[in-house]
N, C-alpha and C positions, 0 to 999 in steps of 0.2 A: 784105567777107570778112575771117574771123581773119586776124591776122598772127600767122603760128607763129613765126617765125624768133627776132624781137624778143623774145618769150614763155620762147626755148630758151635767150637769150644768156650764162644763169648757169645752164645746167642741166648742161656739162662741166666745171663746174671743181670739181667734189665729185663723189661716189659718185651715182648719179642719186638716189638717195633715202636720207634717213638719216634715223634711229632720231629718234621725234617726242618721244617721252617713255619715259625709263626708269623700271623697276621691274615690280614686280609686284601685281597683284591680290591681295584676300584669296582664304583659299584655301574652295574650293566649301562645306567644313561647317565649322559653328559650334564653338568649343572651348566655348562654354559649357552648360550643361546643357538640357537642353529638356523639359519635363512639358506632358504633354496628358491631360484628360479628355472624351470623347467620347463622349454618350448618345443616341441615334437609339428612340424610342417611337412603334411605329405599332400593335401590335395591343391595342387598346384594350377594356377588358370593360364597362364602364359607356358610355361615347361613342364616334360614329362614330371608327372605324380609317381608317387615313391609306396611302395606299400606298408612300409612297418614303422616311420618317422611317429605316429601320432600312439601307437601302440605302444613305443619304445620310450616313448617320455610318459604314458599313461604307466607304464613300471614300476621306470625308474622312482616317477613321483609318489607311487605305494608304497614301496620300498623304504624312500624315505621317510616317511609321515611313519614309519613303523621304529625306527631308528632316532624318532623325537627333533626332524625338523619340521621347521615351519614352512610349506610349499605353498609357491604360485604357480599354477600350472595351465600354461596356454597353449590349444589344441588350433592348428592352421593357422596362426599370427599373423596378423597382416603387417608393413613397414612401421604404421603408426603406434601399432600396438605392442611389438617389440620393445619400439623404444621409449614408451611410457615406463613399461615394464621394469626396463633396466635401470631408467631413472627412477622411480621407487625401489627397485632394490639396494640401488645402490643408497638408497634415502636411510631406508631400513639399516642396510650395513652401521652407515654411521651414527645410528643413534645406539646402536646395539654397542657398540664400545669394542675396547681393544680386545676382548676374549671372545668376541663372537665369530664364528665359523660361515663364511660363505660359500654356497657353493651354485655354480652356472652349470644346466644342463642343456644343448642341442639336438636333437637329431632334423635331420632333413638335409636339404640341397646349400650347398658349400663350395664356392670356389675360390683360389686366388689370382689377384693381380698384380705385378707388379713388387709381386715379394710379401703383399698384405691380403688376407684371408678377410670372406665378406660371408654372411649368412643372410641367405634368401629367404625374404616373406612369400607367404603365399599369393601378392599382389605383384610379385615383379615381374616390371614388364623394359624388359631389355634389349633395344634395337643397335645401342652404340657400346662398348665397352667403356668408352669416356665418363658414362651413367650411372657406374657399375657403384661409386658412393653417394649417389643420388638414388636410387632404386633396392639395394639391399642394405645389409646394416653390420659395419666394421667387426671383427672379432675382438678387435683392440680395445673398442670403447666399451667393453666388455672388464677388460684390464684395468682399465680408466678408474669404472668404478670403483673395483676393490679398493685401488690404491690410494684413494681417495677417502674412504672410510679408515684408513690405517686398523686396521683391525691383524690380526697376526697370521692367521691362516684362513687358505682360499682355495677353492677349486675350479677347475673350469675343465669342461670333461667335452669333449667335441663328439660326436657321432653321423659328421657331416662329409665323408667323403666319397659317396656311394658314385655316383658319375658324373661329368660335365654337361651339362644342362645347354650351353653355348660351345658345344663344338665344333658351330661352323664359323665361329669369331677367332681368326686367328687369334687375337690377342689371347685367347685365353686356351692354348695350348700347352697349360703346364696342369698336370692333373693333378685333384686331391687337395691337401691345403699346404701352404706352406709351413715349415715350425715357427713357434715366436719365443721370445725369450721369458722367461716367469721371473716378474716382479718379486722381490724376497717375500718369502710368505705365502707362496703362492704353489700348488703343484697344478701343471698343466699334462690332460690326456688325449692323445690323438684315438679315434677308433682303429689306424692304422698309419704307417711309419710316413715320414714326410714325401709328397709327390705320388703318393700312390693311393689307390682304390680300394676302398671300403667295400666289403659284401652288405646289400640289405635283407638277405638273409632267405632261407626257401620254407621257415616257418613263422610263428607269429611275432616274433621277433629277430631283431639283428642281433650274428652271433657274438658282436663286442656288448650289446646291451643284457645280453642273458644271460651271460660271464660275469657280468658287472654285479647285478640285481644279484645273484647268487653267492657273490665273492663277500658285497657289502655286508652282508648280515653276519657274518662269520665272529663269534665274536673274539678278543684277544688280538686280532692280526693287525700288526703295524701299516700302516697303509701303503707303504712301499711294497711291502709283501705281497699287497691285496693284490696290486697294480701289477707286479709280478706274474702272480696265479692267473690275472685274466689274461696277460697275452701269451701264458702256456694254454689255457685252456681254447682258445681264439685261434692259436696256433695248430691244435689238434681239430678242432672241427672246422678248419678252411683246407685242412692239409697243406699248411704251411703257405699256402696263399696269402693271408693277410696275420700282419704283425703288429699290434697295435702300440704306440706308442708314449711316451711320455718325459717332462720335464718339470723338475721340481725344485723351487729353492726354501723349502720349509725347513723356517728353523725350530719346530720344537715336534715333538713324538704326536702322534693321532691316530687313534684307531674309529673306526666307524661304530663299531658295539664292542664298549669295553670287555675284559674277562669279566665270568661273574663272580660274585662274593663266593669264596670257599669259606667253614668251618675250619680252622686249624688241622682236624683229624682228617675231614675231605682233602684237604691240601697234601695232607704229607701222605697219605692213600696213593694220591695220583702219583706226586712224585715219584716217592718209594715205586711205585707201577710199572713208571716208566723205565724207572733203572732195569729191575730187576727183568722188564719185559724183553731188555735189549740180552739182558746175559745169558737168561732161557739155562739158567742151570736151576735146579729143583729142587737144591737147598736153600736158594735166596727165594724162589715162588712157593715153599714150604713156609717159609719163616715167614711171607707177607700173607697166606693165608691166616697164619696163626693168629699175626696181630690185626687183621682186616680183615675176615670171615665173612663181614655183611656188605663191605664194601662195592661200591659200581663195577668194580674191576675182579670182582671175586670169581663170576662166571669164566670167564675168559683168562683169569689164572689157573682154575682147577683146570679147564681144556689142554693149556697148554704143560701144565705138570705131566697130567696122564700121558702126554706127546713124548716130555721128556724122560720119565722112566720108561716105558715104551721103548724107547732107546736104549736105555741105560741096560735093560732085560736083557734085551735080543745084542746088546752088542753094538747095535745100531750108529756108529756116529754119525754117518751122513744125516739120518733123520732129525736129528735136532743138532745145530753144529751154533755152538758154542765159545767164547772166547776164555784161553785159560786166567783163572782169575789172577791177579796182579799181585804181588806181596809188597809186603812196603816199602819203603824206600831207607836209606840207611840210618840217613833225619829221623823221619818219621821212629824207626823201630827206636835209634838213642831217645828219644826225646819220650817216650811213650815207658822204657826199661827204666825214666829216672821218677817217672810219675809212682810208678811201683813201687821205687827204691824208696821214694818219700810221697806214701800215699794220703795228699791231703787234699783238700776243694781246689785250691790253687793250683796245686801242681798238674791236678789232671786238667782244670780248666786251660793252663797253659798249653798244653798237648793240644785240646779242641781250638783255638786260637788258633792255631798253625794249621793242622789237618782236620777242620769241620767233619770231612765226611772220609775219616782215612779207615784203617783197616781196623783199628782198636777204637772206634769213637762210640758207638754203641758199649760197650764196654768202661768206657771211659765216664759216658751219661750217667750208666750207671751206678760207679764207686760212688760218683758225684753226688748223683740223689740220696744213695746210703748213709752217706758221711754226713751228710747235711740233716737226716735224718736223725742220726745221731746225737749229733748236734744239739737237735731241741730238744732234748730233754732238758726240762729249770734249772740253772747253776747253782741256786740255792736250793734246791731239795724240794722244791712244795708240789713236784710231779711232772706227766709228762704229755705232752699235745697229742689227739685223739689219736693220728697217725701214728705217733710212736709206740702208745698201744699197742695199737693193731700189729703192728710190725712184731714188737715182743711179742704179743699170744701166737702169732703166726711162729714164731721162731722155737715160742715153750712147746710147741707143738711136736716140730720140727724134734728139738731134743727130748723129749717123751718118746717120739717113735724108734730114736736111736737105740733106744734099750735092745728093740731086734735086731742091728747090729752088731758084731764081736769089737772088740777092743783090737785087735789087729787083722789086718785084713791083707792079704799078699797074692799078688799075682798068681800063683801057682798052686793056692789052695783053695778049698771049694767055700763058695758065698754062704753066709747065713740068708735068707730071703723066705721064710715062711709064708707059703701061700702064694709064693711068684714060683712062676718058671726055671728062672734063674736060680731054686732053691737048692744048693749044693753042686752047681756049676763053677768053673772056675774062669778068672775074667779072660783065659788063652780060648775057651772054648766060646765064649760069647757070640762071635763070629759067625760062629754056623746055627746061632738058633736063629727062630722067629719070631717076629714080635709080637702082641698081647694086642694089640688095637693098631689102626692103620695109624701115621706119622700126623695125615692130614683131615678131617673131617669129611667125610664124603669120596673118598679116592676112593676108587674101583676095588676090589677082591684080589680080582687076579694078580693089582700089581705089591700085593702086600702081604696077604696069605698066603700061605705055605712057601713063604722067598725067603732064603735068610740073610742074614746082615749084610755077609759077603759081596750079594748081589750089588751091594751100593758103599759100606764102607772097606776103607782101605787100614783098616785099624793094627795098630802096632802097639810095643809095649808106651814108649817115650809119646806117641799120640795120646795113648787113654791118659796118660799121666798127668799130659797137657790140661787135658779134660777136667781132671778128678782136679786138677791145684786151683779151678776154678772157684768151687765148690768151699774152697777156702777164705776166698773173701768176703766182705759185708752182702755185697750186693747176689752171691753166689751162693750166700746162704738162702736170700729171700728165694731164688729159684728154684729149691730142692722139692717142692711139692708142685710144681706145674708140670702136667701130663709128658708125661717119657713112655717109650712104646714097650719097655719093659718095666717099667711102672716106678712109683720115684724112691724104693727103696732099692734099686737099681745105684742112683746117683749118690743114696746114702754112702752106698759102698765103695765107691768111685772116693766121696769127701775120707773116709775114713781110710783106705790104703794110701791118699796122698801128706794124709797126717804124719804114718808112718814112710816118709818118703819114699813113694812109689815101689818096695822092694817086692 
């Protein structure tokens, strides 16, 4: 069975949770400029018409404009208007300077020849293959552009490989489009892998452009990622029929919707969240209740606690299966025994250096704040900053209530505690009481009434000891009046048999 106890024994001498990393996130939109041109041809006069080309750029083009580009969005383009298009955008590019983002969207009729990939206007009219850069409009001059503008990152997103429109032209017997190479700065996307066929989809859009629209908004994901997620997701709704592809030579990070700003205290909520979500033990989802109560993730911590004691009750390990937590490393423990040996700002800070998030760092925070606390008190005498007030009255407190305490406290003889439970109990029997109030705010009945300690700690004499020598340092004295389930003259007793070394 866990041992909670041992687990708790540095979780009063700090704040129960503190701030994991400061700062802030970028903020959700780009400062830099954003150009998009977005061409969707489905109603075709010379070759079969396509159903979802014009929908599919009518999307994608929302999508954008919602993510703070600038779209041009042309519905059945005809050869001429294409290519005005691209020459104004590509106009655009280069005034926009070397931090502007472009980005090209297709959907419609696409074919290659000759190793070079051409996108059909809704005017082509194609009797000869010979014609085919006479009557449609290269992918390349496409590339032309960007690279032309030198601006740093590009996109060019294909959605053009749905069927061969000339399939009774020998010449054009290689299906789909072919790959090209991306200019640096550049990520290129196929809707599917080179020489092969695009679905245009059995709903109102194709299933690489619904993946796309859905994936872009996302916000935080590096764009590889995005790119990633759509051809998992494209992979699942064709049944592995279509794979969509891509080629990227970007050299610097891009996300389509940045993360959004966190608060410090949102940040390290999540953080903290996350950890603790993966270990599912219900002393680390206790301790994040404690210090994040209101937090987004509060729901869904109390669920999954109740899961884990649920377990812990019945026995249960399948139900909630857990990894055994890690102890430190042999580093870590030297290097943490010398901070104690010489407990000063430095020395603990030196430990945090090394293992930020090791097994004594909360602990370590802690001394930290104390001592520093300390600290400020005037060198000359003329008094002491608000905080350290507070801290003394908090502490005079603290030794005021000690008075219901005995002067020597020992394992084997019964507690002073008037008014508590624990009132003439001795700290061997502690074990089998129950506690005064649940651990967590809001936890169920069942899993805390009438249970007693047994159920969840594994307590020995040399554990409580651990415990109790807590309660002896700066930071370990500020914790002695924060809620304990046998209430905090409980931990008085705990500070004062370890004064008397643990006998």
């Amino acid at each position: 069975m866990t041992h909670w106890l041992q687990r708790l024994a540095n979780v009063f001498t700090v704040p129960a949770v503190t701030a994991l990393i400061l700062g802030a996130s970028s903020a959700a939109v780009s400062a830099q400029e954003r150009i998009a041109l977005i061409i969707g041809n489905s109603s075709y006069e010379s070759v079969s018409a396509l159903d979802n080309p014009t929908r599919d750029a009518q999307l994608i083009a929302s999508t954008l404009e919602q993510i703070d580009f600038q779209v041009t969005l042309l519905i059945d383009a005809t050869q001429i208007e294409m290519k005005r298009a691209l020459s104004d955008f590509g106009r655009n590019l280069r005034s926009g300077g070397a931090d502007t983002t472009g980005l090209f969207y297709y959907a419609g009729h696409g074919v290659q020849s000759f190793g070079n990939n051409y996108l059909l206007p809704v005017d082509v009219s194609l009797n000869d293959a010979a014609d085919l850069d006479l009557e449609g409009v290269e992918a390349q001059s496409v590339l032309r552009q960007m690279a032309s503008a030198r601006n740093r990152t590009n996109f060019v997103i294909l959605d053009a490989c749905r069927n061969n429109p000339f399939e009774n032209m020998a010449e054009f017997d290689s299906p789909g489009l072919a790959e090209m190479k991306a200019p640096t700065g550049t990520f290129l996307s196929y809707a599917t892998s080179p020489g092969a066929v695009a679905l245009d989809g059995l709903g109102q859009n194709s299933p690489f452009t619904t993946a796309l629209a859905r994936e872009m908004t996302k916000p935080g994901v590096a764009v590889e990622q995005m790119f990633k997620q759509v051809r998992v997701s494209v992979l699942e709704q064709t049944n592995g029929l279509q794979t969509p592809w891509d080629t990227s030579s970007l050299t610097n990070n891009f996300t389509f919707v940045n993360a959004p700003t966190e608060n410090p205290e949102d940040l390290a909520a999540r953080q903290l969240w996350e950890s603790v979500q993966a270990t599912k033990d219900p002393v680390q989802i206790m301790l994040f209740l404690r210090g994040y109560p209101d937090s987004a993730f509060a729901d869904d911590a109390r669920a999954l606690l109740a899961q884990a004691i649920e377990a812990e009750l019945t026995n249960d390990t399948a139900a909630v299966e857990r990894p055994a937590p890690a102890g430190p490393s042999a580093d870590e423990q030297t290097l943490f025994e010398a901070a104690q040996a010489n407990p000063t700002v430095d020395a603990y800070r030196t430990y945090l250096d090394a293992f930020p998030n090791g097994t004594f760092s909360e602990f370590a925070r802690g001394e930290i704040e104390a001592l520093e606390a300390q600290a400020s008190v005037d060198p000359i005498g003329e008094g002491v900053t608000p905080a350290v007030e507070e801290t003394d009255l908090a502490l005079a407190e603290v030794e005021q209530e000690r008075s219901t305490v005995p002067n020597v406290v020992k394992f084997d003889l019964p507690l002073s505690a008037p008014g508590s439970v624990i009132d003439g109990a001795v700290l061997s029997d502690i074990i089998n009481m129950s506690p005064m109030f649940p651990p967590v705010e809001g936890l169920p009945d069942e899993f805390w009434k009438e249970q007693s300690c047994s159920n969840c700690h594994e307590w020995t004499k040399d554990r409580l000891c651990d415990q109790a020598n807590v309660y002896l340092t700066l930071s370990g004295q500020k914790s002695l009046e924060k809620p304990h389930p046998f209430g905090g003259i409980f931990k008085r007793n705990l500070r004062q048999w370890a004064t008397g070394g643990c006998e």
